[in-house]
PyMOL Python script that loads the backbone (N, CA, C, O; Angstrom):
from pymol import cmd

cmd.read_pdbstr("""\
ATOM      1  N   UNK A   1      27.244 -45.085  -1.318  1.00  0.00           N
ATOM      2  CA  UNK A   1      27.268 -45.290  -2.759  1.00  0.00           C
ATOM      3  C   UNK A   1      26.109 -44.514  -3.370  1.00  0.00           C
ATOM      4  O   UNK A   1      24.945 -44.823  -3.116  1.00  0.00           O
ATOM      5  N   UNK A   2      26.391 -43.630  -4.076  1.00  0.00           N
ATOM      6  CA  UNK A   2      25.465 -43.142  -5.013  1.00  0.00           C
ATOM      7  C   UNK A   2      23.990 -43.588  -5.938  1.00  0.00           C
ATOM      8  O   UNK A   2      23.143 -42.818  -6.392  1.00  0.00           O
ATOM      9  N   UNK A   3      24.045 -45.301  -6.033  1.00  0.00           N
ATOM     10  CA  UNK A   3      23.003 -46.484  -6.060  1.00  0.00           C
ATOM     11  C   UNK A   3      21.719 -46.549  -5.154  1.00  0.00           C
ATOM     12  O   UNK A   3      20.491 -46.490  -5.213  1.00  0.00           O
ATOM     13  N   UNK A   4      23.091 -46.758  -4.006  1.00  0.00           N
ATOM     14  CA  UNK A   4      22.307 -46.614  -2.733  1.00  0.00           C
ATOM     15  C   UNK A   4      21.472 -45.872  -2.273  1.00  0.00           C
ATOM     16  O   UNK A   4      20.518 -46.137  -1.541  1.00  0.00           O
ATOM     17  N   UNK A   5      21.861 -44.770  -2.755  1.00  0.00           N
ATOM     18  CA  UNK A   5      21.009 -42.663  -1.947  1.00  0.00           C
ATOM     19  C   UNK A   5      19.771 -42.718  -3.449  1.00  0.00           C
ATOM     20  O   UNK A   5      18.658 -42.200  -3.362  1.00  0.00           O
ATOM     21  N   UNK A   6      20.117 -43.222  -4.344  1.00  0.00           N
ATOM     22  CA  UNK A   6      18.948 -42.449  -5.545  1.00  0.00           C
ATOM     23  C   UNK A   6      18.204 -43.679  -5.401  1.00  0.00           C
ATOM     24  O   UNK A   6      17.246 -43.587  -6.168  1.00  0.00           O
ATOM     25  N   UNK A   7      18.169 -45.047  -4.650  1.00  0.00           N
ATOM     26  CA  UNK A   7      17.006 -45.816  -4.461  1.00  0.00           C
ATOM     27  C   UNK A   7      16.374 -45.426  -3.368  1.00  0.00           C
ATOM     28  O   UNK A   7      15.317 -46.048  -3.260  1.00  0.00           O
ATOM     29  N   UNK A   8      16.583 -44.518  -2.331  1.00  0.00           N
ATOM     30  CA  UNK A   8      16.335 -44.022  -0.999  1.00  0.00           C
ATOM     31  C   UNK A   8      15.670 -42.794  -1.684  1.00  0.00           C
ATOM     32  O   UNK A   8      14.587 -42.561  -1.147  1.00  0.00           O
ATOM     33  N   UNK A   9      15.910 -42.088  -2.510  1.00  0.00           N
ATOM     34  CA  UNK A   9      15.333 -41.032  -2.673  1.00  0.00           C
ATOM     35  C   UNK A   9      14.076 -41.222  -3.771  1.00  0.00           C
ATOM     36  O   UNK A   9      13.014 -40.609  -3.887  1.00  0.00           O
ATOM     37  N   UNK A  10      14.731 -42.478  -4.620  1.00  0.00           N
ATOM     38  CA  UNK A  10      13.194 -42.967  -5.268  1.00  0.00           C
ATOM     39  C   UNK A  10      12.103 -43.534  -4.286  1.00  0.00           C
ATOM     40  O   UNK A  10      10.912 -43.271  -4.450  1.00  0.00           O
ATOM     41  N   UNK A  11      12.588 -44.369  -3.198  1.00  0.00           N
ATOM     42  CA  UNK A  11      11.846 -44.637  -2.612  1.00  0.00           C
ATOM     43  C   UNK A  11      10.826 -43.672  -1.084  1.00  0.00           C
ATOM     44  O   UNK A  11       9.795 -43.822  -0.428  1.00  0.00           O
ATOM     45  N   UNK A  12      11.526 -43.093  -1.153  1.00  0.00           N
ATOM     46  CA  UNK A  12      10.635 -41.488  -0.725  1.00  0.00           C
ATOM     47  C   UNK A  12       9.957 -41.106  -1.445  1.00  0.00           C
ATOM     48  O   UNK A  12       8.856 -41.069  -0.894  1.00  0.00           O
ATOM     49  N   UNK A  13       9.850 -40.571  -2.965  1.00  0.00           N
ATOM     50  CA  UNK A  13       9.025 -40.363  -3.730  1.00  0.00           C
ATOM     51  C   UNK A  13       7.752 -40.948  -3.752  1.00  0.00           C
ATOM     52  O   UNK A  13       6.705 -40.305  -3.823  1.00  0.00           O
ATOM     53  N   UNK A  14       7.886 -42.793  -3.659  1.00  0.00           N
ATOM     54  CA  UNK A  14       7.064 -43.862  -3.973  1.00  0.00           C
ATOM     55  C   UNK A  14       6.272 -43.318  -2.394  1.00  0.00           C
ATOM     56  O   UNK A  14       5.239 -42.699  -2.652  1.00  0.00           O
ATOM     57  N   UNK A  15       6.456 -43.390  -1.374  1.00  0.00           N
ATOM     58  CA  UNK A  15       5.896 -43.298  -0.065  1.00  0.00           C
ATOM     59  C   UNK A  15       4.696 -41.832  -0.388  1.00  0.00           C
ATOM     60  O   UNK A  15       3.520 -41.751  -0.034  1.00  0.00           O
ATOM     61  N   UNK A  16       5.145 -41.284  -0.807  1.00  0.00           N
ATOM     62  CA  UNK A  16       5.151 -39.791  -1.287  1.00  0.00           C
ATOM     63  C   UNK A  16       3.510 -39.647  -2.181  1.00  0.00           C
ATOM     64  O   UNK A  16       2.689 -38.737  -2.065  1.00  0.00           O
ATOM     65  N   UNK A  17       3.454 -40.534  -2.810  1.00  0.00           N
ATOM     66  CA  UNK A  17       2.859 -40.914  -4.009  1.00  0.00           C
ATOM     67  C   UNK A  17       3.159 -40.433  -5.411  1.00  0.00           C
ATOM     68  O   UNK A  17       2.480 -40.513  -6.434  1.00  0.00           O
ATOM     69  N   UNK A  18       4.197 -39.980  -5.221  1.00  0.00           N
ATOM     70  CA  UNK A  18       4.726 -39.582  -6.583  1.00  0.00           C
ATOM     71  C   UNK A  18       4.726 -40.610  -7.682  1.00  0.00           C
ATOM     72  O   UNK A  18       4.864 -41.748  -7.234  1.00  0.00           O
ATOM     73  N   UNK A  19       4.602 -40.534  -9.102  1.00  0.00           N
ATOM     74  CA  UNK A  19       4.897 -41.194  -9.663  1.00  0.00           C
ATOM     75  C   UNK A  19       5.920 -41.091 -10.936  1.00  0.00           C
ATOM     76  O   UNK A  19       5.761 -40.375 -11.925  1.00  0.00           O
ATOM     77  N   UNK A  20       6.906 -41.896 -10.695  1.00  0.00           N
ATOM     78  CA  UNK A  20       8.314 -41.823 -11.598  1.00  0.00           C
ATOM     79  C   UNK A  20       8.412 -43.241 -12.250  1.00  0.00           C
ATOM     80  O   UNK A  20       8.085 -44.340 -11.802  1.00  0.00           O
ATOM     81  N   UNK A  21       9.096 -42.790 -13.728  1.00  0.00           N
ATOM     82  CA  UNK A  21       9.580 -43.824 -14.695  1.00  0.00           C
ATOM     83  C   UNK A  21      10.705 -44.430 -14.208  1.00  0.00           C
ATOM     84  O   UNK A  21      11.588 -43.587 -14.363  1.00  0.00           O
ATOM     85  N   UNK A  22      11.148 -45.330 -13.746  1.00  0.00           N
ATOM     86  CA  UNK A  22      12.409 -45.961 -13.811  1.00  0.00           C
ATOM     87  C   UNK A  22      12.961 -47.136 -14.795  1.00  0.00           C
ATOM     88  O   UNK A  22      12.180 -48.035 -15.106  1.00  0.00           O
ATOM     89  N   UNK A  23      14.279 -47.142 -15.282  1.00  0.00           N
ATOM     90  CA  UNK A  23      14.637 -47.860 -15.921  1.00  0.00           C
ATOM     91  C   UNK A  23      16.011 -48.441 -15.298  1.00  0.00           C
ATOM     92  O   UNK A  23      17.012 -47.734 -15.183  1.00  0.00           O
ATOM     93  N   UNK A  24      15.974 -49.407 -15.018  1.00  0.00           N
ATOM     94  CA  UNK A  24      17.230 -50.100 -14.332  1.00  0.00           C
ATOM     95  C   UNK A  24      17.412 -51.692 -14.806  1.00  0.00           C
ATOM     96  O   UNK A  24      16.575 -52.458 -15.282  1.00  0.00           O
ATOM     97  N   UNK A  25      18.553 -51.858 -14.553  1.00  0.00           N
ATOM     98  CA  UNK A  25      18.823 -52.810 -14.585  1.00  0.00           C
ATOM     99  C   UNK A  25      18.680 -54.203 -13.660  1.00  0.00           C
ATOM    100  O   UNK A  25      18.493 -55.338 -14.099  1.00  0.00           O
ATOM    101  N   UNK A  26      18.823 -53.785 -12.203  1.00  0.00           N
ATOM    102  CA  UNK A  26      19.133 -54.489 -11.400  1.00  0.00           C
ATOM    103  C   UNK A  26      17.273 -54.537 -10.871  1.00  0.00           C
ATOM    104  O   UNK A  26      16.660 -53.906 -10.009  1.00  0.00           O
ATOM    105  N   UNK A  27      16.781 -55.760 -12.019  1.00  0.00           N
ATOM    106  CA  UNK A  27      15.437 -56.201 -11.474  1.00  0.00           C
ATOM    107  C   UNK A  27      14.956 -56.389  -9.865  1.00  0.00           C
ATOM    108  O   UNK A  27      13.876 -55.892  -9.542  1.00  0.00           O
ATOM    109  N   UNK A  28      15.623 -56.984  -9.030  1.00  0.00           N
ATOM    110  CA  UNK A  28      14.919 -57.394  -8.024  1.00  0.00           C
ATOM    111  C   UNK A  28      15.029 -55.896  -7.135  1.00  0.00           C
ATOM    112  O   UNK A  28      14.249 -55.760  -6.193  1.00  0.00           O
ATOM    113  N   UNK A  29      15.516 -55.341  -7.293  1.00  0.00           N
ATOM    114  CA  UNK A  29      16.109 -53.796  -6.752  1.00  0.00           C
ATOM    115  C   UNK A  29      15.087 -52.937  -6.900  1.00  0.00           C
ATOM    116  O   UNK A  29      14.534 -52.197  -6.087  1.00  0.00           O
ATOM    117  N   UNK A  30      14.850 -53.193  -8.409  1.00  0.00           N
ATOM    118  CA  UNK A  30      13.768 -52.223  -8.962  1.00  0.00           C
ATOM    119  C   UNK A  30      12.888 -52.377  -8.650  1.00  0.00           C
ATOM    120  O   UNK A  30      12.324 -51.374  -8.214  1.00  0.00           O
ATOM    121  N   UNK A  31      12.157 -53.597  -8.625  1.00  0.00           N
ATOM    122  CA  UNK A  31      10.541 -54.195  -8.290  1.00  0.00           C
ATOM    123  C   UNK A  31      10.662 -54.120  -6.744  1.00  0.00           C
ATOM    124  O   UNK A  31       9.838 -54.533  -5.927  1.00  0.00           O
ATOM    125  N   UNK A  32      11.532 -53.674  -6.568  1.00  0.00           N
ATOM    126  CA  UNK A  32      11.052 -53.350  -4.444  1.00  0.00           C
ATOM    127  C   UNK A  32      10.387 -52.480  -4.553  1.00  0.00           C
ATOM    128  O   UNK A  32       9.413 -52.716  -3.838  1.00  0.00           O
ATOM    129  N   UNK A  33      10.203 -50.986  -5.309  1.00  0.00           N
ATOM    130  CA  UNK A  33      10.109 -50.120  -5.038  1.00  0.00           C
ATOM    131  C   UNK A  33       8.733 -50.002  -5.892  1.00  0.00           C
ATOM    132  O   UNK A  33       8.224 -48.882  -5.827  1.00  0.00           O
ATOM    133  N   UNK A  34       8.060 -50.927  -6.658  1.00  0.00           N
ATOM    134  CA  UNK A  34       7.292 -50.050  -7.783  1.00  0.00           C
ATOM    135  C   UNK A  34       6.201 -51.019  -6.968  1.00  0.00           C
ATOM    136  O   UNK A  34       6.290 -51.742  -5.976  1.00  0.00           O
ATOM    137  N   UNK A  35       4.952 -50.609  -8.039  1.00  0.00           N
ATOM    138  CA  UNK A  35       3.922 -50.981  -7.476  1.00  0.00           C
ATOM    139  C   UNK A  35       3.172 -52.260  -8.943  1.00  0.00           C
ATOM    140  O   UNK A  35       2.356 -53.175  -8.826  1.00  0.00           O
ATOM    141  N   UNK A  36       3.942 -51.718 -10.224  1.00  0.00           N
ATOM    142  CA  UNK A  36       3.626 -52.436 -11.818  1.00  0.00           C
ATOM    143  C   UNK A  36       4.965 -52.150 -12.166  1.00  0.00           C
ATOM    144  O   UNK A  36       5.755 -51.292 -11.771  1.00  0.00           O
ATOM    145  N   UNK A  37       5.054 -53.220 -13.138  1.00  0.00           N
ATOM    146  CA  UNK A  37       6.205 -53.178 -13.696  1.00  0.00           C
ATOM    147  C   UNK A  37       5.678 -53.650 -15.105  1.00  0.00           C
ATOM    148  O   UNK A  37       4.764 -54.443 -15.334  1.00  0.00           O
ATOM    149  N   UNK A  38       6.627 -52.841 -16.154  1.00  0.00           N
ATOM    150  CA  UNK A  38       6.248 -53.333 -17.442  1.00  0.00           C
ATOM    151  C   UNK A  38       7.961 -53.296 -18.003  1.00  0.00           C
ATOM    152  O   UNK A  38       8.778 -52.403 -17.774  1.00  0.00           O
ATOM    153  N   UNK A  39       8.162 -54.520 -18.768  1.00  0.00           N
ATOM    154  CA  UNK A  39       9.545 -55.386 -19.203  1.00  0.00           C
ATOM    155  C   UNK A  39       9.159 -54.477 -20.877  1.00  0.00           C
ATOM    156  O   UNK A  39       8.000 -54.348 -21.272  1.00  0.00           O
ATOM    157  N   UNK A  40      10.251 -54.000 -21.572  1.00  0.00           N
ATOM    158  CA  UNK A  40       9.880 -53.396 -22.833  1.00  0.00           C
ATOM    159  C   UNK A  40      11.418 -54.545 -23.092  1.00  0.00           C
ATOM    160  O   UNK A  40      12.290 -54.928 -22.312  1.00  0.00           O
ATOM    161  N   UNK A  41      11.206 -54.753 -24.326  1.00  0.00           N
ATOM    162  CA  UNK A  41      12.052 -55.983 -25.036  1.00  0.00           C
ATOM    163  C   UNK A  41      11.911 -55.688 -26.831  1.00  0.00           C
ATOM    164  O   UNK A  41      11.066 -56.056 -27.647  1.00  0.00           O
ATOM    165  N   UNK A  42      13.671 -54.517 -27.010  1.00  0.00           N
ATOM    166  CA  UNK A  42      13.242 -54.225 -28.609  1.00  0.00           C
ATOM    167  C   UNK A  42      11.991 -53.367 -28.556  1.00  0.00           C
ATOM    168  O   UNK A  42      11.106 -53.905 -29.222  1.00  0.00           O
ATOM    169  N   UNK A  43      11.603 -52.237 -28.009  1.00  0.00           N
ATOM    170  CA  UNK A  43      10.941 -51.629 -28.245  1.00  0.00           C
ATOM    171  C   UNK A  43       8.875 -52.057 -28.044  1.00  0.00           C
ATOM    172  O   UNK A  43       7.849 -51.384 -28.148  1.00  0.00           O
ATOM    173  N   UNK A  44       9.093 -53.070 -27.823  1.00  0.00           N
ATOM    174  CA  UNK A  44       8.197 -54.066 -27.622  1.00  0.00           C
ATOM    175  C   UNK A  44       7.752 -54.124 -25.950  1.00  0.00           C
ATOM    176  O   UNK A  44       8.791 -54.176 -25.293  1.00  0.00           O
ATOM    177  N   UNK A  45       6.876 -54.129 -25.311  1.00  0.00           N
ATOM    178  CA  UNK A  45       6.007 -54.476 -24.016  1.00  0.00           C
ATOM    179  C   UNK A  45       6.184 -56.347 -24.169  1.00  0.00           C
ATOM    180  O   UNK A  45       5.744 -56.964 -25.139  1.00  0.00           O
ATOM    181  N   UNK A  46       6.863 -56.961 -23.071  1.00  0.00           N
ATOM    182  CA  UNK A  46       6.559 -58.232 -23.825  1.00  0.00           C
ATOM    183  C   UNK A  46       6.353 -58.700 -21.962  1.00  0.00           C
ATOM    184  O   UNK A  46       6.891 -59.728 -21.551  1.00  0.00           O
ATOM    185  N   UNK A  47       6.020 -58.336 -21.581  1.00  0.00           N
ATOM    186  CA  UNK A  47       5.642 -58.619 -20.075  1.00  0.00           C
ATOM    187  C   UNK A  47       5.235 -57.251 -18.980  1.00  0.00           C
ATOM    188  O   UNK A  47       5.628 -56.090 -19.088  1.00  0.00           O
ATOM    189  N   UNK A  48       4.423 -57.774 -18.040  1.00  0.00           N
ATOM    190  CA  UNK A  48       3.745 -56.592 -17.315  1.00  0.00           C
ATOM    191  C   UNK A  48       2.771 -56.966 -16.016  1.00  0.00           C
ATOM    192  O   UNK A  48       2.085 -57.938 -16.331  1.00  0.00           O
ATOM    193  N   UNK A  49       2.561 -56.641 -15.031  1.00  0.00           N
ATOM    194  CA  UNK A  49       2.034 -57.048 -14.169  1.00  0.00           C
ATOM    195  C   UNK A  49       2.515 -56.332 -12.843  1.00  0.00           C
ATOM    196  O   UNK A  49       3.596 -55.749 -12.760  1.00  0.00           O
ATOM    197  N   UNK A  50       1.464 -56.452 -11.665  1.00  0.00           N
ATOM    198  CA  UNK A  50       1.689 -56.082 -10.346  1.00  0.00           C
ATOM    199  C   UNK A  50       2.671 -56.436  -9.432  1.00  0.00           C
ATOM    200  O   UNK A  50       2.457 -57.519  -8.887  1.00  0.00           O
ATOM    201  N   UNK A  51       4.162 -55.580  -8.939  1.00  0.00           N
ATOM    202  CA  UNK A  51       5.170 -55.507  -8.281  1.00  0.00           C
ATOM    203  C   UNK A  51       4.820 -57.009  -7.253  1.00  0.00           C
ATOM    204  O   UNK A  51       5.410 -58.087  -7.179  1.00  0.00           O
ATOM    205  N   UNK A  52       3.160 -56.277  -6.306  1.00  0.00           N
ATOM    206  CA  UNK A  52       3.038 -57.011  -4.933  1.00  0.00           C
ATOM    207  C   UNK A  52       2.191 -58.839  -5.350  1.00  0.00           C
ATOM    208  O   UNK A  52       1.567 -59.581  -4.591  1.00  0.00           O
ATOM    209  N   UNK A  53       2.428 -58.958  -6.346  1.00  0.00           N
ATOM    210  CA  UNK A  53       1.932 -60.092  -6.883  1.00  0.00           C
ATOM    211  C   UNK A  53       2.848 -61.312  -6.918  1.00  0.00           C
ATOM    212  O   UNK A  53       3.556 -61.511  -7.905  1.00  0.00           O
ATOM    213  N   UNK A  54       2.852 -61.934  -6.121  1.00  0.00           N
ATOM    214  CA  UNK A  54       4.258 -62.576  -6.148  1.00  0.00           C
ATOM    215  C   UNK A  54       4.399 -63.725  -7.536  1.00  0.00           C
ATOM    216  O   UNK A  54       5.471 -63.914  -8.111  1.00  0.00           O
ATOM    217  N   UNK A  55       3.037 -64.454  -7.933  1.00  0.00           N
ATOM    218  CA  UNK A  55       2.623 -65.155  -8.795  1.00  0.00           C
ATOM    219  C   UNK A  55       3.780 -64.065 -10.229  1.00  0.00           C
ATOM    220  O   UNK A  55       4.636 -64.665 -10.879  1.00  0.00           O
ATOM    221  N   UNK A  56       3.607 -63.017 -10.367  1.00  0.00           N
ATOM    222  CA  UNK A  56       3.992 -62.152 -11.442  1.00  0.00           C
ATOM    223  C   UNK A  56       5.361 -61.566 -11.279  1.00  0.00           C
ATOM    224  O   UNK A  56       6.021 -61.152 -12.232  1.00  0.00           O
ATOM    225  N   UNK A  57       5.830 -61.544  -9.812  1.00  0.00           N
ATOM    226  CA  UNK A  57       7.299 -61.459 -10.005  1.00  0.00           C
ATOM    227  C   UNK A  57       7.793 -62.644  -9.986  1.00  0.00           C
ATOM    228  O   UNK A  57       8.926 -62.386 -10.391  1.00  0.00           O
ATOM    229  N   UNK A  58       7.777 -63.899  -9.792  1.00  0.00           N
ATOM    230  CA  UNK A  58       8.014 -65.053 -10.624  1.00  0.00           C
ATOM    231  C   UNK A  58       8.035 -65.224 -11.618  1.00  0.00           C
ATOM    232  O   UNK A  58       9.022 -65.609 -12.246  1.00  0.00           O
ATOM    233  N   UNK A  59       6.926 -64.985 -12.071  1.00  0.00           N
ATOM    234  CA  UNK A  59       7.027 -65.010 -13.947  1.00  0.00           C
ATOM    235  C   UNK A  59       8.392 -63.877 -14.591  1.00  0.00           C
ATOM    236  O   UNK A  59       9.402 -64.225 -15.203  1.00  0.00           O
ATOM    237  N   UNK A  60       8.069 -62.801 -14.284  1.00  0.00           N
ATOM    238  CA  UNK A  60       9.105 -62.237 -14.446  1.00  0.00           C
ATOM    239  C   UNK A  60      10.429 -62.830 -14.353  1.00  0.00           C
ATOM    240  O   UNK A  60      11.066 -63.041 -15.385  1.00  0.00           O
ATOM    241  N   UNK A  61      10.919 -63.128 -13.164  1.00  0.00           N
ATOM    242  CA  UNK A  61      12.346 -63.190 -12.624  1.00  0.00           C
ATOM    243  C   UNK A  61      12.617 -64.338 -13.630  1.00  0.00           C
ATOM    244  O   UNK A  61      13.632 -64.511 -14.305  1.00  0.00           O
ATOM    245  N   UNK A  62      11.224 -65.259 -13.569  1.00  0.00           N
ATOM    246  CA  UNK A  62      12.084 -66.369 -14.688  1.00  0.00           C
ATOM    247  C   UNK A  62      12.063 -66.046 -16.090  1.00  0.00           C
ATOM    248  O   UNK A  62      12.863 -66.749 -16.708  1.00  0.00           O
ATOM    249  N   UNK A  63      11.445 -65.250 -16.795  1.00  0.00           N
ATOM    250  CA  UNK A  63      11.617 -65.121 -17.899  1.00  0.00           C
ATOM    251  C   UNK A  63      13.144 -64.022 -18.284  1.00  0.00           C
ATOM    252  O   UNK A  63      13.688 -63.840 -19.373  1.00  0.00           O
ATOM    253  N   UNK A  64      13.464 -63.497 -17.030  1.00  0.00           N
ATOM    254  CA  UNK A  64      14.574 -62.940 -17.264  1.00  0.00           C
ATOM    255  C   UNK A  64      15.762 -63.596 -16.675  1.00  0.00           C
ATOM    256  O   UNK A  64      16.847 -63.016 -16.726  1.00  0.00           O
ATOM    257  N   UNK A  65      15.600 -65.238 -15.889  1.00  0.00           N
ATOM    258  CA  UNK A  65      16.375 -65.992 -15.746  1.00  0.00           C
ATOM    259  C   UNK A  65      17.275 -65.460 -14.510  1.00  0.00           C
ATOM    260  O   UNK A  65      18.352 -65.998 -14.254  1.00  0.00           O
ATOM    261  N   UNK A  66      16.713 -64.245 -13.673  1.00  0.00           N
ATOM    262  CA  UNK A  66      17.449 -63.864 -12.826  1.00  0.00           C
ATOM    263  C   UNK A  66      17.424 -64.298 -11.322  1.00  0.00           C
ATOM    264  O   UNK A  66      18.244 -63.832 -10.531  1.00  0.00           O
TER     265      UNK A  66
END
""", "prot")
cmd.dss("prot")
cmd.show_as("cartoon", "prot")
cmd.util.cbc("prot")
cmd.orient("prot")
């Protein structure tokens, strides 16, 4: 699946130290790969914090109820 190969190839990048914008949908998918994550809501920053923080992907996951 095509999903599949461009999270493999983002995630080479990340190993890499590259650094890339991603915008996705599929939260828990996304936050595997990053190191910060910032939630934009309406143009708005309305959450933000460290990927490896588990305290902060909690907060997250619940404020997005996922």
């Amino acid at each position: 699946m095509i999903v599949d190969e461009l999270f493999e190839l983002m995630a080479g990048l990340a190993r890499d130290g590259i650094t890339i914008v991603l915008v996705e949908q599929n939260v828990q998918r996304a936050i595997a790969l990053t190191q910060r994550y910032y939630l934009i809501e309406r143009g708005q920053v309305t959450a933000q914090g460290e990927s490896a923080n588990a305290a902060h992907r909690a907060d997250l996951l619940e404020k997005l109820s996922v």
